[in-house]
N, CA, C and O atoms as a DFTB+ gen file, in Angstrom:
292 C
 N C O
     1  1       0.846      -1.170       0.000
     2  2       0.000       0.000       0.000
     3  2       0.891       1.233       0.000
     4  3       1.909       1.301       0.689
     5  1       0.320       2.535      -1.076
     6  2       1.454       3.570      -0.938
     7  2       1.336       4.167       0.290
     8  3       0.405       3.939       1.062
     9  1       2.194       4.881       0.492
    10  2       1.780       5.850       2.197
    11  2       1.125       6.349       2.093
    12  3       0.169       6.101       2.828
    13  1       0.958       7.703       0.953
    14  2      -0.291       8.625       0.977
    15  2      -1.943       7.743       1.082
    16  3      -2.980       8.149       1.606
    17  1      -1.729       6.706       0.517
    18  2      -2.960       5.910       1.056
    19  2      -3.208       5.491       2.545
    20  3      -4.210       5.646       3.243
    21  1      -2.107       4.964       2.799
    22  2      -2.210       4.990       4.215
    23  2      -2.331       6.191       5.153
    24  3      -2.857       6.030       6.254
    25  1      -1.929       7.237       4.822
    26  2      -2.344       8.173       5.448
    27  2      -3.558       9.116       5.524
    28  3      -3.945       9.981       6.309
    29  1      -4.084       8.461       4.124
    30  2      -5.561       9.161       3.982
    31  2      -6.353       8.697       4.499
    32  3      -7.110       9.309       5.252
    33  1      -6.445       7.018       4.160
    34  2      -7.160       6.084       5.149
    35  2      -7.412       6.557       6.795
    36  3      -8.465       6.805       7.382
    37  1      -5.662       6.577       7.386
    38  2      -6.000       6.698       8.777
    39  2      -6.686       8.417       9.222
    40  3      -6.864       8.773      10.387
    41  1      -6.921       9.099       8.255
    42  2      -7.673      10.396       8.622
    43  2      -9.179      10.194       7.967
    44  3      -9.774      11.079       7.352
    45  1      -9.571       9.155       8.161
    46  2     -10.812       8.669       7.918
    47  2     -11.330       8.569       9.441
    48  3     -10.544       8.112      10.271
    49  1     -12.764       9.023       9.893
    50  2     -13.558       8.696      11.481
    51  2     -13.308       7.191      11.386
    52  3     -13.286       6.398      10.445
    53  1     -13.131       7.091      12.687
    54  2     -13.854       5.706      13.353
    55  2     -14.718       4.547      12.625
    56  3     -14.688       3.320      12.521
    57  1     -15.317       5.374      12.288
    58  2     -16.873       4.493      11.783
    59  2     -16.605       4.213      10.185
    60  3     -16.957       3.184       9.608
    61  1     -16.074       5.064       9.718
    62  2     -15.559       4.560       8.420
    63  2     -14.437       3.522       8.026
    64  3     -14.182       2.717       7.130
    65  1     -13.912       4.000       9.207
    66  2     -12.355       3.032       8.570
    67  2     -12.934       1.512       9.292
    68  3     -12.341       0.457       9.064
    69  1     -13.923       1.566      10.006
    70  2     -14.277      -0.237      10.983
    71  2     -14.966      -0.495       9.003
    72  3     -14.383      -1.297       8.274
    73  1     -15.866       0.107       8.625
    74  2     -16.835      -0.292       7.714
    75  2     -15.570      -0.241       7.011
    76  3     -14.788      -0.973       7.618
    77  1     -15.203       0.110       6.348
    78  2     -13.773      -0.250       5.173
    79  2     -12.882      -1.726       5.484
    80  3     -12.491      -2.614       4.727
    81  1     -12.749      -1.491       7.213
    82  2     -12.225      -2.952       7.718
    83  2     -13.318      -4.067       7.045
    84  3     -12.987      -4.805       6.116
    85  1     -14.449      -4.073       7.557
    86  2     -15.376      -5.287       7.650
    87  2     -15.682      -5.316       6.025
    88  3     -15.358      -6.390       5.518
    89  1     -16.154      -4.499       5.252
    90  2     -16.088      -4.491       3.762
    91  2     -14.555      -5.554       3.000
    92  3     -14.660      -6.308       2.033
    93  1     -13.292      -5.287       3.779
    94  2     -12.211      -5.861       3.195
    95  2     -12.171      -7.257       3.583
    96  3     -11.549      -8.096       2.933
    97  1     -12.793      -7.501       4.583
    98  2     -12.965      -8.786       5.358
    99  2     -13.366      -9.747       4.860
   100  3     -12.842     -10.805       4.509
   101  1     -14.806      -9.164       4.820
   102  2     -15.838      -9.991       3.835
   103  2     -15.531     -10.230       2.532
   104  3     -15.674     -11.389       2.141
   105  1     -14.913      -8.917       1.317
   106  2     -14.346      -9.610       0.025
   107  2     -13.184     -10.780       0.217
   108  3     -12.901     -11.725      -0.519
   109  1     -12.686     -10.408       1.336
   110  2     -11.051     -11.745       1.550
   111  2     -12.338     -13.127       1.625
   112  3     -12.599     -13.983       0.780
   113  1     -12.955     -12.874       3.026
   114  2     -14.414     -14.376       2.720
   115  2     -14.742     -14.830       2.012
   116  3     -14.755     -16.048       1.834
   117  1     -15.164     -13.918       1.285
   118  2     -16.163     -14.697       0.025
   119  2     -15.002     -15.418      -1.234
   120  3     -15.183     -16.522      -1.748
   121  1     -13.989     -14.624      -1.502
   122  2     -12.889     -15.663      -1.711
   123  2     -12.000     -17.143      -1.331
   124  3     -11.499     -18.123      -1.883
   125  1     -12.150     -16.692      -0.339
   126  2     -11.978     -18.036       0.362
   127  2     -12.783     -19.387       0.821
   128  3     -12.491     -20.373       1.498
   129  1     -13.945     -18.937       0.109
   130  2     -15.064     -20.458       0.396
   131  2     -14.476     -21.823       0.053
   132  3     -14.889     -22.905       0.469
   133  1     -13.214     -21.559      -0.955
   134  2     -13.394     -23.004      -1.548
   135  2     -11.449     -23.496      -0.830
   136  3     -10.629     -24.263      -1.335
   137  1     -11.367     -22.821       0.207
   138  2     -10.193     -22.646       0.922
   139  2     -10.024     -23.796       1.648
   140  3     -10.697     -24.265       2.566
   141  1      -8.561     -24.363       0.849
   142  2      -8.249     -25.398       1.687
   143  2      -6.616     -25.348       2.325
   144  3      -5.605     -25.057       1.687
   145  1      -6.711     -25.739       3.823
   146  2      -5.774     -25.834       4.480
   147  2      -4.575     -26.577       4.449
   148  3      -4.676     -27.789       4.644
   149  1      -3.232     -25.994       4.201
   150  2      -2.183     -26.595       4.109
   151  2      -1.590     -27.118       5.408
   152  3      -1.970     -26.790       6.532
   153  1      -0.482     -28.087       5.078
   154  2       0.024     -27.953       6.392
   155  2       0.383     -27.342       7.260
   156  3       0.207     -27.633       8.443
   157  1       1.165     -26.023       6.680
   158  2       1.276     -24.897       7.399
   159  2       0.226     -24.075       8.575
   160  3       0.522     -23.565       9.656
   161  1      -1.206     -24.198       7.816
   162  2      -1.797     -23.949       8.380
   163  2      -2.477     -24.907       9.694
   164  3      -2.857     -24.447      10.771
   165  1      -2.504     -26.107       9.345
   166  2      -2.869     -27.307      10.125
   167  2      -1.983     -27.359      11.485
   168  3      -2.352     -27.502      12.650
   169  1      -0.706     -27.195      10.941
   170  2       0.514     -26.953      12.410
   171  2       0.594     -25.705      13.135
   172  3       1.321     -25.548      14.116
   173  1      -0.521     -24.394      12.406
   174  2      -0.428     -23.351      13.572
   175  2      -1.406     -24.021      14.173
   176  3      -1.103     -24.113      15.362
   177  1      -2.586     -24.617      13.923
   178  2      -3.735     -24.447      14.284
   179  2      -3.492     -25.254      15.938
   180  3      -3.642     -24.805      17.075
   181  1      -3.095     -26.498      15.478
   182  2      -2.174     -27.504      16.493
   183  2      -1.774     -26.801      17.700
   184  3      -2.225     -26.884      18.843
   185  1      -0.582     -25.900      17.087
   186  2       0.132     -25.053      18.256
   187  2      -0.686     -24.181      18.906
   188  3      -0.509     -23.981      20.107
   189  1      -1.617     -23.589      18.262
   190  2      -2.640     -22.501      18.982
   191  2      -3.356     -23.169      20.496
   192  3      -3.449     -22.761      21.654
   193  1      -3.974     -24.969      19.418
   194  2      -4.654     -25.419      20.591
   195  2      -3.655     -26.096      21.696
   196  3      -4.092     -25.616      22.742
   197  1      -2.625     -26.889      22.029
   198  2      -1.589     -27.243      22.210
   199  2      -1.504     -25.928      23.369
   200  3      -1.856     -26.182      24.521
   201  1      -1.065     -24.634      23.054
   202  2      -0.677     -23.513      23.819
   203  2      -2.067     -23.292      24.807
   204  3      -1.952     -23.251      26.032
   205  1      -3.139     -23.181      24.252
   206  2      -4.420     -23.128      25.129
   207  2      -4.670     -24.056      25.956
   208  3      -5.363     -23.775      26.934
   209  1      -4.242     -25.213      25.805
   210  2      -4.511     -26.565      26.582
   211  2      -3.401     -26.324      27.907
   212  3      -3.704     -26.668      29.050
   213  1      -2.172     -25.725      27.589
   214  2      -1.022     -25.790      28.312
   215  2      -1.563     -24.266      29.467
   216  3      -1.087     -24.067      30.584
   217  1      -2.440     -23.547      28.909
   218  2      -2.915     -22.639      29.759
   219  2      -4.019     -22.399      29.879
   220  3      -4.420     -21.500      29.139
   221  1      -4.614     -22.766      30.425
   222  2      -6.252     -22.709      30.185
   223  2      -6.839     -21.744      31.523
   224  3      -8.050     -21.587      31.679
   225  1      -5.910     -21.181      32.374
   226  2      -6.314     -20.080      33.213
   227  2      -6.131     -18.760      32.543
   228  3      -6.170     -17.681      33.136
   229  1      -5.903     -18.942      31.109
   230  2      -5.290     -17.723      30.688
   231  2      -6.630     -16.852      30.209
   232  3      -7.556     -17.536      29.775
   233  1      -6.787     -15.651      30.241
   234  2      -8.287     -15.424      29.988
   235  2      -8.440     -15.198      28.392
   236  3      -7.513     -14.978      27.613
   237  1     -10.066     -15.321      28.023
   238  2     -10.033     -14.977      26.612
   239  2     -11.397     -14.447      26.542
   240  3     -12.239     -14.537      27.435
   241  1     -11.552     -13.826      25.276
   242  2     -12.748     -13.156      25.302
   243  2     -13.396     -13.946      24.425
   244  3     -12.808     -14.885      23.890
   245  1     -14.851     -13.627      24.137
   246  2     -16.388     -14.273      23.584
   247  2     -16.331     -13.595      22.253
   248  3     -15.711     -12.557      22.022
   249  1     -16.976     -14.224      21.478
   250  2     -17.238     -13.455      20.148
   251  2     -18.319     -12.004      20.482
   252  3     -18.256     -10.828      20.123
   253  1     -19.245     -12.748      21.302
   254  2     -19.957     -11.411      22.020
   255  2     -18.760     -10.406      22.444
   256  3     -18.782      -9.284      21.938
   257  1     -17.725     -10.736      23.333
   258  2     -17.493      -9.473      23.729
   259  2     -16.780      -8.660      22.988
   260  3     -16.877      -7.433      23.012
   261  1     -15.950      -9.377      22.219
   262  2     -15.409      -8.789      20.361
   263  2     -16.345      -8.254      19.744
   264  3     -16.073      -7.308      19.004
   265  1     -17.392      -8.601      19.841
   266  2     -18.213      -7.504      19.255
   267  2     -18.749      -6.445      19.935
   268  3     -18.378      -5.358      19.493
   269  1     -19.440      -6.407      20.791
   270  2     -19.508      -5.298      21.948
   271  2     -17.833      -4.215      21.708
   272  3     -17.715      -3.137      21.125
   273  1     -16.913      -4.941      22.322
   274  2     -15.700      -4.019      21.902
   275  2     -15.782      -3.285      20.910
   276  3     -15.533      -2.096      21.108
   277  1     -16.155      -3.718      19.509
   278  2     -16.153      -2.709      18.704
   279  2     -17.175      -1.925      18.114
   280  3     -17.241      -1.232      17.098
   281  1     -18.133      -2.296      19.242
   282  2     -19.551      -1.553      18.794
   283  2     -20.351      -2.036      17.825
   284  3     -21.254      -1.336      17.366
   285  1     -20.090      -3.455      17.338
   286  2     -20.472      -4.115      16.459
   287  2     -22.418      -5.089      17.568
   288  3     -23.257      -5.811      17.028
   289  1     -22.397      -4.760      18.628
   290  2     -23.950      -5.785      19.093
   291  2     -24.877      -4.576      19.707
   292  3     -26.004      -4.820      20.137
């Protein structure tokens, strides 16, 4: 991305740049329906759960509260 884009972007409100986020989100989604996982991806996934299992006092948040956070419920 050039800078001047990036810098125009980040002088965009709040509310625009989340809707520009979730707009970019969703086109990456809808690309990816027919998305299949490599190993690469299979061995983070492993380590993610692997690390959660090894800590499970560790706190985490809800999809609810990810959304609440961003004003998204």
């Amino acid at each position: 991305m050039q800078a001047s884009l990036s810098v125009e972007l980040a002088q965009l409100p709040a509310i625009e740049r989340l809707q520009l986020a979730q707009d970019l989100i969703a086109s990456v989604t809808s690309e990816q329906e027919g998305f299949v996982a490599n190993d690469a991806h299979r061995h983070a996934a492993q380590e993610r759960m692997a690390y959660h299992v090894a800590h499970p006092d560790e706190p985490t948040l809800t999809l609810s509260q990810i959304r609440t956070s961003l004003g998204l419920s």
